[in-house]
C-alpha positions as CSV (number, residue, x, y, z in Angstrom):
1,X,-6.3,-15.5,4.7
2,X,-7.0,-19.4,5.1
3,X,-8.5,-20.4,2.3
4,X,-8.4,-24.3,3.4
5,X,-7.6,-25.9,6.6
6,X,-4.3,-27.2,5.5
7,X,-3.0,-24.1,3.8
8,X,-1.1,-22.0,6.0
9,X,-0.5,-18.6,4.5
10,X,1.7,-15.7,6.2
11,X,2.6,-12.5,5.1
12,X,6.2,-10.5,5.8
13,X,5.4,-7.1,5.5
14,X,7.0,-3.5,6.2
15,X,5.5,-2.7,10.4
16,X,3.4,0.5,10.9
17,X,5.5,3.4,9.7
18,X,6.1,6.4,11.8
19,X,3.5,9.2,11.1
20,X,3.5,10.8,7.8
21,X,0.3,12.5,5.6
22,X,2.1,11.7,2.2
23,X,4.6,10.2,0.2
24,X,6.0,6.4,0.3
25,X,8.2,6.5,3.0
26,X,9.0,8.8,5.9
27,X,12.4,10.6,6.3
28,X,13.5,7.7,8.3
29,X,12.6,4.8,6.9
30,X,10.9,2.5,9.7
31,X,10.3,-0.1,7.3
32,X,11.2,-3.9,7.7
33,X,14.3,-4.4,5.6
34,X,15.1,-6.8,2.4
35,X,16.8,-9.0,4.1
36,X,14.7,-9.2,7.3
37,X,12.0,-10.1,5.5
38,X,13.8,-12.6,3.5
39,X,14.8,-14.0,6.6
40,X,11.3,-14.4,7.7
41,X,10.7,-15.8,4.3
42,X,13.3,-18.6,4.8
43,X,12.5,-19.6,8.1
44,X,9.1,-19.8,7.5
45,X,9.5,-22.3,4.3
46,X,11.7,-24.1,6.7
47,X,9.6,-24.2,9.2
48,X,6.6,-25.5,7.1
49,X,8.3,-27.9,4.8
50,X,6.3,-30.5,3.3
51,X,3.2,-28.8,3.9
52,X,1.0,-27.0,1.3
53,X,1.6,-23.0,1.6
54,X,0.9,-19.8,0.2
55,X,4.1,-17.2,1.3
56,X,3.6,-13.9,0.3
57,X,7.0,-11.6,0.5
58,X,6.7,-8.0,-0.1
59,X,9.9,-6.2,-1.0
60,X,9.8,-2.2,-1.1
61,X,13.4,-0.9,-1.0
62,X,12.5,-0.2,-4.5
63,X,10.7,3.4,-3.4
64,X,11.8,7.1,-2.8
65,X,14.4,7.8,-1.0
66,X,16.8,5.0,-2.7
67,X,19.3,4.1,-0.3
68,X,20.5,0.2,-0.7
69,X,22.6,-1.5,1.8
70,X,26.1,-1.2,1.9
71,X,27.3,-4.2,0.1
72,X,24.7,-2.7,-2.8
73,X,25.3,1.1,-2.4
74,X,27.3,2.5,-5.2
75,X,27.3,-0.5,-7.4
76,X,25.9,1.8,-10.1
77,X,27.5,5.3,-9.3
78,X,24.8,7.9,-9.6
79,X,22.3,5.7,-10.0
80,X,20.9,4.8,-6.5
81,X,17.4,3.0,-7.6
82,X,19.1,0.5,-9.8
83,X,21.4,-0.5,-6.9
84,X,18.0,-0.9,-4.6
85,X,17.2,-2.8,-7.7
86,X,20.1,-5.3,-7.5
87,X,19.8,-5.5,-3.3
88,X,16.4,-6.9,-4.0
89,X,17.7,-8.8,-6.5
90,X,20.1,-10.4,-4.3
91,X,17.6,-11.1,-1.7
92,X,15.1,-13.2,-4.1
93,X,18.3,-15.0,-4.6
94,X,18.9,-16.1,-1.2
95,X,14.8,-17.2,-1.2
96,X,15.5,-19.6,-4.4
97,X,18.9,-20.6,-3.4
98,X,16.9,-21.9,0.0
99,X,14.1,-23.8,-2.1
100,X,16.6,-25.5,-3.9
101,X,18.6,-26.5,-0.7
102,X,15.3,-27.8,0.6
103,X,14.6,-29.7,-2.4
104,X,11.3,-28.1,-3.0
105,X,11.6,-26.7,-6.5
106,X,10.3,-29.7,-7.8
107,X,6.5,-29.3,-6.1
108,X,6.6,-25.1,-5.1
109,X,5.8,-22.4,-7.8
110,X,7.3,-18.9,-7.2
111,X,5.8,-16.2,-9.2
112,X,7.4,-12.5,-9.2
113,X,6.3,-9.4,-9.9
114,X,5.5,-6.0,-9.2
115,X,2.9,-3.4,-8.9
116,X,4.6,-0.6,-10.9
117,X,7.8,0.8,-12.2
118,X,9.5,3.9,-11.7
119,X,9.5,6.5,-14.1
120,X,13.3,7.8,-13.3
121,X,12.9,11.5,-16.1
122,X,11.1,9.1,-19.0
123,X,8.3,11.0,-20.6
124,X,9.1,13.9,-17.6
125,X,7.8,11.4,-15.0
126,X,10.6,10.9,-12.1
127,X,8.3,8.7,-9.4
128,X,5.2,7.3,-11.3
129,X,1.2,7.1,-10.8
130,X,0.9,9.5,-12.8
131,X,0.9,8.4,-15.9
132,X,0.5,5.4,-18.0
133,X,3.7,4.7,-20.6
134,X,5.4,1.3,-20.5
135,X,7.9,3.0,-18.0
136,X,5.8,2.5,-15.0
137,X,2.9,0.3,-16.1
138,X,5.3,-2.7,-17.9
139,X,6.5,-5.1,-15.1
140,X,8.8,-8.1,-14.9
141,X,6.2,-11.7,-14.3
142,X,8.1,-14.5,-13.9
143,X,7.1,-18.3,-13.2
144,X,9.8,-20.5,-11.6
145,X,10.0,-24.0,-10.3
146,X,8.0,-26.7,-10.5
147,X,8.7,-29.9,-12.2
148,X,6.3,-29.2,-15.3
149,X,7.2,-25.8,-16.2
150,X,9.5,-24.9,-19.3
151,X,12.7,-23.5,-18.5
152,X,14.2,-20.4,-20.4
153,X,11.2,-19.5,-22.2
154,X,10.4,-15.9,-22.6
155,X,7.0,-14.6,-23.9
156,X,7.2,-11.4,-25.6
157,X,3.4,-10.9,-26.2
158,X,0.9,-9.1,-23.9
159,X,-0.1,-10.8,-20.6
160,X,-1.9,-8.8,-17.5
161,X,-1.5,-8.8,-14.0
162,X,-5.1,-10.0,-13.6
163,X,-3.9,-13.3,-15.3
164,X,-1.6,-14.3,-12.3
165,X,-4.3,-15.7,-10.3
166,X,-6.0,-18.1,-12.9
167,X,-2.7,-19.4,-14.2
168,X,-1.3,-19.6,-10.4
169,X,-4.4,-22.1,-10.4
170,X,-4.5,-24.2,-13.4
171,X,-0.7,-24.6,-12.5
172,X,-1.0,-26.2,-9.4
173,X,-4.3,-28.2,-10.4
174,X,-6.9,-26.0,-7.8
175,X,-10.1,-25.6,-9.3
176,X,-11.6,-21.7,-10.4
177,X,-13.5,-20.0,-8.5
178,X,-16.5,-18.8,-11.3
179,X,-16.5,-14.8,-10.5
180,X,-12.5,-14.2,-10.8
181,X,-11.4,-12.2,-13.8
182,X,-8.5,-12.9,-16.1
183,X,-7.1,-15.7,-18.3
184,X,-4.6,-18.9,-17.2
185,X,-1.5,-18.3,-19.2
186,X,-0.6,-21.7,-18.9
187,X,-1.2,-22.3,-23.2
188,X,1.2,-19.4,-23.4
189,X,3.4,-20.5,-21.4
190,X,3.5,-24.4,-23.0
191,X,3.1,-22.5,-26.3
192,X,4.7,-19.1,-26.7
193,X,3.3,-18.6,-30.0
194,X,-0.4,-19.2,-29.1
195,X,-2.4,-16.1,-29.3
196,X,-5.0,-15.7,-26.4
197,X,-6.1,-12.3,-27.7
198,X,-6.0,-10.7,-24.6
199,X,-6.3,-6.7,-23.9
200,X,-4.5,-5.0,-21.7
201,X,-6.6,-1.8,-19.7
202,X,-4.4,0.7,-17.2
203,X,-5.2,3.8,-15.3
204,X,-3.8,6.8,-13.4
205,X,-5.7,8.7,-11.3
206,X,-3.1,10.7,-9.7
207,X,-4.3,14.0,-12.0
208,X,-7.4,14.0,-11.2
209,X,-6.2,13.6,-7.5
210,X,-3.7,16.3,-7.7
211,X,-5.4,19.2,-10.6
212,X,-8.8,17.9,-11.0
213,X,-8.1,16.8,-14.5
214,X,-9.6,13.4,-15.6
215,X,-8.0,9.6,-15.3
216,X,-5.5,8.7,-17.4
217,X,-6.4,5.4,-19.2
218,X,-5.1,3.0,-21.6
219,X,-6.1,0.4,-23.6
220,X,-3.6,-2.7,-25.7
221,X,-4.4,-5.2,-27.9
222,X,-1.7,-6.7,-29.9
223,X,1.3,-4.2,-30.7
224,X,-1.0,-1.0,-30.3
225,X,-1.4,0.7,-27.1
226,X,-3.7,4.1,-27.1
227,X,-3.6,6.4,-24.5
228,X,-6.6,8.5,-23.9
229,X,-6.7,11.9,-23.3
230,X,-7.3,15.8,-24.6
231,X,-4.4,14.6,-27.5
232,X,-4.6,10.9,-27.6
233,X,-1.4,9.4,-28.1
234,X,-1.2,6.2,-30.2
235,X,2.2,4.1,-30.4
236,X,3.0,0.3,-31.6
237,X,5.3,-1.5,-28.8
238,X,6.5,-3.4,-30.9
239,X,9.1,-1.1,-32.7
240,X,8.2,1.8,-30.4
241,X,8.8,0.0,-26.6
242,X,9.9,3.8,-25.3
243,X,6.6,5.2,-27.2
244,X,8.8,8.1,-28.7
245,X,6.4,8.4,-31.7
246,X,3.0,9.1,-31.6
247,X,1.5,8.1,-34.7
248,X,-2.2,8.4,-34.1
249,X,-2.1,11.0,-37.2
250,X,-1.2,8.2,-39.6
251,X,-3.5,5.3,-38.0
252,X,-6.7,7.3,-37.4
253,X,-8.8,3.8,-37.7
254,X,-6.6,1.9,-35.1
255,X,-7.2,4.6,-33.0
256,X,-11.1,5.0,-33.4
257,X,-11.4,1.1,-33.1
258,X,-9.1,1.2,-29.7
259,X,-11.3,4.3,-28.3
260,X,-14.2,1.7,-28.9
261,X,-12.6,-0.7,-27.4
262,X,-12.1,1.0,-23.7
263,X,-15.4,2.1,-23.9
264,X,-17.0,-1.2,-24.4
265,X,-15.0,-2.3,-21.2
266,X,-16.2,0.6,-19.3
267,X,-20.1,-0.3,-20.3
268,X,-20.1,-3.6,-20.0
269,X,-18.6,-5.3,-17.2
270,X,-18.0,-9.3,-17.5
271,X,-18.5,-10.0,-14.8
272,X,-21.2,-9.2,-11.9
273,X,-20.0,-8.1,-8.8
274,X,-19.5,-10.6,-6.0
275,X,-23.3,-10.5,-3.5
276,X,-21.6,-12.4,-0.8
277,X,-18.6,-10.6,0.6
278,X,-17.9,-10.8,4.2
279,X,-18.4,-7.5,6.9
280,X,-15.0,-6.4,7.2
281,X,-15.0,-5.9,11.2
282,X,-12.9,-2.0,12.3
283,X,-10.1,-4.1,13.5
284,X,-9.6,-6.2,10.4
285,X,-9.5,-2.8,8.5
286,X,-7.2,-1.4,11.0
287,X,-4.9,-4.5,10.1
288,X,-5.5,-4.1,6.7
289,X,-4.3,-1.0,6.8
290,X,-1.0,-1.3,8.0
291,X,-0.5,-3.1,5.1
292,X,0.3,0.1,3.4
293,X,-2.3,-0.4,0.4
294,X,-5.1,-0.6,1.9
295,X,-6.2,3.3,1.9
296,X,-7.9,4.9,4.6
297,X,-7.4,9.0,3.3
298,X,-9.0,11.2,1.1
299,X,-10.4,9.1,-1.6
300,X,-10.6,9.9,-5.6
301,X,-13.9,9.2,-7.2
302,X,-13.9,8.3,-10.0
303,X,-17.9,8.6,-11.1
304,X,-19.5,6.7,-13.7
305,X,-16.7,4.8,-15.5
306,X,-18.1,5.3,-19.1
307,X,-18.8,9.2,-18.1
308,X,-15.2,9.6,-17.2
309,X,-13.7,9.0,-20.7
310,X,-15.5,11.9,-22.0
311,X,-12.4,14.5,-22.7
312,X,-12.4,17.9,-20.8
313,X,-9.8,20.1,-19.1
314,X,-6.3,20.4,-20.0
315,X,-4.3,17.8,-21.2
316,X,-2.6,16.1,-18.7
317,X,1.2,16.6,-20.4
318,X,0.9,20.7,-20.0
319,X,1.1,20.0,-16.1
320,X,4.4,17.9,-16.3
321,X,6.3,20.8,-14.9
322,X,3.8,20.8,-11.7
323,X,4.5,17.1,-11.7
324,X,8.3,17.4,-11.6
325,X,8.1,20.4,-9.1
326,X,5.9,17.8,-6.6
327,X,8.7,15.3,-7.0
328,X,11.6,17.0,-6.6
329,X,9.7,18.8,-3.3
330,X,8.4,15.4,-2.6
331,X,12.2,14.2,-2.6
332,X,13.5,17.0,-0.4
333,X,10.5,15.9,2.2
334,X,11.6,12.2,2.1
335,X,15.4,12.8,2.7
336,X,14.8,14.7,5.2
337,X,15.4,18.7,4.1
338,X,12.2,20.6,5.0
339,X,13.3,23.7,4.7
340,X,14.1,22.7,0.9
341,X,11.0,21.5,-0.1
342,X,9.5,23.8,1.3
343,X,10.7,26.6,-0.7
344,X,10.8,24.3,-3.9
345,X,7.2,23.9,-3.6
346,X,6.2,27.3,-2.4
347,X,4.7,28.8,-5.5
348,X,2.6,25.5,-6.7
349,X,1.2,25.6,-3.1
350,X,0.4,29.3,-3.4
351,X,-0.8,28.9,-7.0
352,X,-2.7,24.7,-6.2
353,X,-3.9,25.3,-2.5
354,X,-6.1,22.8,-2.7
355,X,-3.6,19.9,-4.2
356,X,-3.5,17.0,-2.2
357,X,-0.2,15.9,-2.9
358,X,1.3,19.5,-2.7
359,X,-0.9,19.5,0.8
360,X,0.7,16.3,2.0
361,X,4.7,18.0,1.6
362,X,3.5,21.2,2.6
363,X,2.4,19.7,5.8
364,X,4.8,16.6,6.5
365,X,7.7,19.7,6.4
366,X,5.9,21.9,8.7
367,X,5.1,19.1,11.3
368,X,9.0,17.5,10.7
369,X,10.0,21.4,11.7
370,X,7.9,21.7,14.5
371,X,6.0,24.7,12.7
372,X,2.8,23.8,14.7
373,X,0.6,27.2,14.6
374,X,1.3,26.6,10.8
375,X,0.3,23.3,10.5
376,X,-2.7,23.1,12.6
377,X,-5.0,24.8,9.3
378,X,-4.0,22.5,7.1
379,X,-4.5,19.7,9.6
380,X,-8.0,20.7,10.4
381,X,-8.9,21.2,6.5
382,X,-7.7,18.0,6.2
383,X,-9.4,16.1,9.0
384,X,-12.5,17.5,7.9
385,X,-12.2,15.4,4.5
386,X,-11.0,12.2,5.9
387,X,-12.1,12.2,9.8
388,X,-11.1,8.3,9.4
389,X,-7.2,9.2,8.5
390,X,-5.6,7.7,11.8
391,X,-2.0,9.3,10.8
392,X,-4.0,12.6,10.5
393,X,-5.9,12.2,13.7
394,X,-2.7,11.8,15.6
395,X,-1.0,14.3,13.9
396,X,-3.7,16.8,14.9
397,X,-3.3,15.7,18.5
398,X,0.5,15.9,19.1
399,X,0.3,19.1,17.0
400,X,-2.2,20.4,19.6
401,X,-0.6,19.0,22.5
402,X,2.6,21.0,21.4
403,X,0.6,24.2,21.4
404,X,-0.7,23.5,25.0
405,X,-3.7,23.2,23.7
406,X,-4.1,19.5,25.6
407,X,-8.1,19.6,26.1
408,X,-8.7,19.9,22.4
409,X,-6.5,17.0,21.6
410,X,-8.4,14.7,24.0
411,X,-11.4,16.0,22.2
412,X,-9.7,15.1,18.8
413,X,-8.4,11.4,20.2
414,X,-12.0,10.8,21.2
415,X,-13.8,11.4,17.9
416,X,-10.9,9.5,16.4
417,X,-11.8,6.7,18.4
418,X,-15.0,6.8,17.8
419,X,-14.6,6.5,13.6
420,X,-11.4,3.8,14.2
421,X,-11.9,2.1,17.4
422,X,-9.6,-0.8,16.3
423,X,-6.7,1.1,15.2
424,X,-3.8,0.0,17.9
425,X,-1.5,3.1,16.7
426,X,-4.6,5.5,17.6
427,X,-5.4,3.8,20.6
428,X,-1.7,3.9,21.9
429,X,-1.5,7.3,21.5
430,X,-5.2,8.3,22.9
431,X,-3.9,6.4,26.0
432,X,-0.5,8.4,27.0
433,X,-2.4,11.4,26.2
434,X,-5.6,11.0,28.6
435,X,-2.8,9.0,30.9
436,X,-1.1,12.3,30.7
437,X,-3.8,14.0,32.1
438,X,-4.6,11.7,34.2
439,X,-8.2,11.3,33.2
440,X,-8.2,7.7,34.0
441,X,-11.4,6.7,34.6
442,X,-12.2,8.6,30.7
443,X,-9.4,6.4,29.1
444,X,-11.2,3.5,31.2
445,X,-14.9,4.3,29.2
446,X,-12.6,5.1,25.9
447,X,-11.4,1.2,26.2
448,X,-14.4,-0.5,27.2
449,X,-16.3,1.5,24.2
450,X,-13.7,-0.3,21.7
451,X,-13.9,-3.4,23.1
452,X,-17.5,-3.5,22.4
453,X,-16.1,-2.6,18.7
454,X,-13.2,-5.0,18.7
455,X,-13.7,-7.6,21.0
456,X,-10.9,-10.1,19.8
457,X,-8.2,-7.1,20.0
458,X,-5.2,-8.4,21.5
459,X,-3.6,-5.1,22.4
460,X,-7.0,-3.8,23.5
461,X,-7.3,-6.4,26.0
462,X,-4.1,-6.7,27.4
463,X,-3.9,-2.7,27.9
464,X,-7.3,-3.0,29.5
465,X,-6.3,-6.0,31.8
466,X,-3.2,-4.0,33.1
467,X,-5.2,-1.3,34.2
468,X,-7.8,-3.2,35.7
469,X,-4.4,-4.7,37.4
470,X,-3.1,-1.5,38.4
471,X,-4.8,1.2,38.2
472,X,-4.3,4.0,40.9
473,X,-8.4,4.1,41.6
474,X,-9.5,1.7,43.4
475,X,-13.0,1.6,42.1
476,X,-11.4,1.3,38.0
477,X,-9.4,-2.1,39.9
478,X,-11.3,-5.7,38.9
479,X,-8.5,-8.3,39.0
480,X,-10.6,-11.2,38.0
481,X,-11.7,-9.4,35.0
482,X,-8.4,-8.6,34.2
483,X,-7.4,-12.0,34.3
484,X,-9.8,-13.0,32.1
485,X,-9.1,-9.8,29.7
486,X,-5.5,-11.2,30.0
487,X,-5.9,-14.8,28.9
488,X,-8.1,-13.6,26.0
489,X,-5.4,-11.3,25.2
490,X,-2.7,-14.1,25.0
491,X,-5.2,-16.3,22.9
492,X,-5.7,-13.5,20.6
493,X,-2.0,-13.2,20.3
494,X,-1.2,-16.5,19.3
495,X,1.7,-15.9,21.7
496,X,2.7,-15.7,25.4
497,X,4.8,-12.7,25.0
498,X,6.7,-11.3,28.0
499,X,4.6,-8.0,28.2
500,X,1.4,-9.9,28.4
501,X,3.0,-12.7,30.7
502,X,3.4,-9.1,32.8
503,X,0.1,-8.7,32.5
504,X,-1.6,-11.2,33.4
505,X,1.1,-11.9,36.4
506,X,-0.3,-8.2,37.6
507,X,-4.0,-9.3,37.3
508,X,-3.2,-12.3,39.3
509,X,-1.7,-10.1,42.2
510,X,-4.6,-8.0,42.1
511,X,-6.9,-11.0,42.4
């Protein structure tokens, strides 16, 4: 995202993961390492030294299964997270360690953070999303280098994630765009004893995702955080930070003027909502996804925001023991034994059929076990709910495929294609499979449908080019076309990579 000429902005993230319905990472983990991308990091502040950038580095080591690198692993014995914990750690030290070598502290601001904790058996929550203590909803925010910044100063009073991006602003002297929310932190931070009188909001939807049971939601102003739901909880920070004692009994009027307070956020918005967003094109939202938080699944309406706070259902604590039974199955599926969590999550599936999350173990086990015939339900139930969810749409096809059911997965490719056209991992795999068949002159109309969709696709064109290059018919055969899909390719790319240099060498020949 530019958002002037002379800013240059790039992004090292964790590469398309191998196919998986649920969960944060797949039994292996084909995510991009710490340290690769803090080597992309460094080179690419090398690289654009005395230039203005925006770097964004996302770390995720941090997740389930915890398994650091060696010269981290077993730094705290039985406690795997924290030593992912301190291999991050290490990592963000090599980043700083490189500003300073580069003598850029001086002019660059470097803010960290995170999106959530863990909830590692606090409150019965081992993972998190599913509720909202200061166990997974407190982060670390931290400010570092430029000239003008205090040094060693700690803040102990409430601040929000949504006031990184004004005080990232008024920081570096950029002006404020009118419509984004939050506060700049920047009197805070000059002045740790201002109050800015700020309240803090949080939610968790993953119980209404999982058991139908309303959002979680919070509200904090000052010391007092209440939690709303069927038995509100109440707690000061303050002397409470592990919110052992609920003491909404004895502080009946903080808690009424709290409840007030959430639902005067939830009725009346600030601010308006933005009238000129852009079209997001199908392959920018292909790309987007990949990022891993941009969600293309079964979503979780909410409703009417001030509707939702009315209280109904059970409370959301008498289904901790569901929780933990998810994780620990959830576990089993993400190091690998199946068979495990399968039987550990046996009886919440037979009791919670319909469970998304129990759905998602169920069925990454079966299709890790090569239970097909078993699967293939739950993969159609699915599908029917989120005809968009690529991962799904090529698990249904393999699974089909290894039933020798291979007409039906063709069938299932195409109307995947024809929801996702841009999606690179879906088109990939709809083109072995119809190569497998060798229905070439389908896959042909299949590609020249989603370039219509996605014209600037780079792996689009070049796959397109080389069969136009090579194809065994000679009627699907158009070499100058397939130059010209080639060098639009290697524009797209930003990149004259070798497999495209093939490609366009082959529409050359054919020419």
């Amino acid at each position: 995202i530019k958002s002037a000429p002379e800013i240059f902005t790039q992004h090292a993230r964790n590469p398309q993961r191998s196919v998986q319905i649920g969960g944060d990472a797949p039994t292996t983990k084909k995510i991009r390492t710490g340290a690769d991308i803090t080597r992309r990091g460094i080179e690419f502040i090398t690289d654009h030294r005395g230039r203005p950038v925006v770097l964004w580095l996302h770390y995720i080591g941090t997740h389930d299964p915890n398994y650091a690198p060696a010269e981290c692993r077993g730094r705290f014995p039985g406690e795997p997270y924290f030593d992912e914990v301190a291999s991050v750690d290490s990592q963000i030290g090599r980043l700083r360690e490189t500003i300073e070598e580069l003598n850029l502290t001086s002019n660059t601001l470097v803010v960290l953070t995170s999106d959530h904790g863990e909830g590692l058996g606090e409150h019965g929550e081992r993972s998190h999303a599913f509720f909202v203590y200061d166990t997974t909803m407190r982060v670390p925010l931290i400010f570092w280098g430029l000239s003008n910044l205090p040094q060693g100063v700690h803040i102990g009073s409430l601040v929000r994630t949504v006031d990184i991006l004004p005080t990232v602003l008024d920081l570096l002297g950029r002006p404020r765009p009118k419509r984004i929310r939050g506060r700049s932190l920047r009197p805070l931070i000059e002045k740790p004893d201002t109050d800015l009188e700020l309240v803090g909001y949080g939610e968790a939807t993953s119980f209404l995702r999982a058991f139908g049971i309303q959002p979680l939601r919070f509200v904090r102003e000052g010391n007092w955080k209440y939690i709303h739901k069927q038995n509100p909880e109440l707690y000061d920070v303050s002397s409470d930070p592990g919110e052992t004692r609920n003491l909404i009994g004895e502080n009946p009027d903080v808690a009424a003027a709290l409840l007030a307070r959430l639902e005067e956020l939830l009725s009346h918005p600030k601010h308006e909502a933005a009238n000129d967003h852009r079209e997001i094109t199908p392959e920018r939202a292909a790309e987007l996804r990949a990022l891993g938080y941009a969600f293309a699944g079964e979503g979780t309406p909410i409703g009417e925001e001030i509707e939702s706070i009315r209280l109904r259902g059970d409370d959301p604590v008498e289904r901790i023991a569901d929780v933990d039974v998810m994780s620990i199955a959830g576990g089993f599926r993400n190091a690998g034994s199946h068979e495990e969590a399968l039987a550990y999550i046996a009886d919440l599936y037979q009791r919670e059929p319909g469970n998304v999350f129990v759905q998602d173990i169920v069925l990454d086990s079966l299709l890790a076990l090569n239970r097909h015939a078993e699967a293939l339900p739950l993969l159609v139930s699915k599908l029917d709910r989120s005809p968009q969810h690529v991962a799904l749409r090529i698990a249904h096809a393999e699974t089909l495929i290894a039933l020798d059911r291979a007409l039906e997965a063709l069938e299932t490719l195409r109307v995947g294609l024809a929801v996702t056209p841009c999606d690179d991992p879906l088109n990939a795999r709809a083109e072995r499979t119809f190569r497998a068949q060798n229905r070439l002159e389908e896959i042909h109309l299949l590609r020249e449908s989603g370039l219509e969709s996605c014209p600037d696709n780079p792996l689009l064109l070049n796959n397109h080019a080389w069969a136009m290059a090579t194809s065994p018919h000679g009627s699907l055969r158009n070499g100058s076309r397939a130059i010209r899909l080639s060098e639009r390719a290697i524009q797209e790319r930003g990149s004259r990579s070798p497999d495209f240099l093939d490609t366009l060498a082959a529409a050359h020949a054919e020419s």
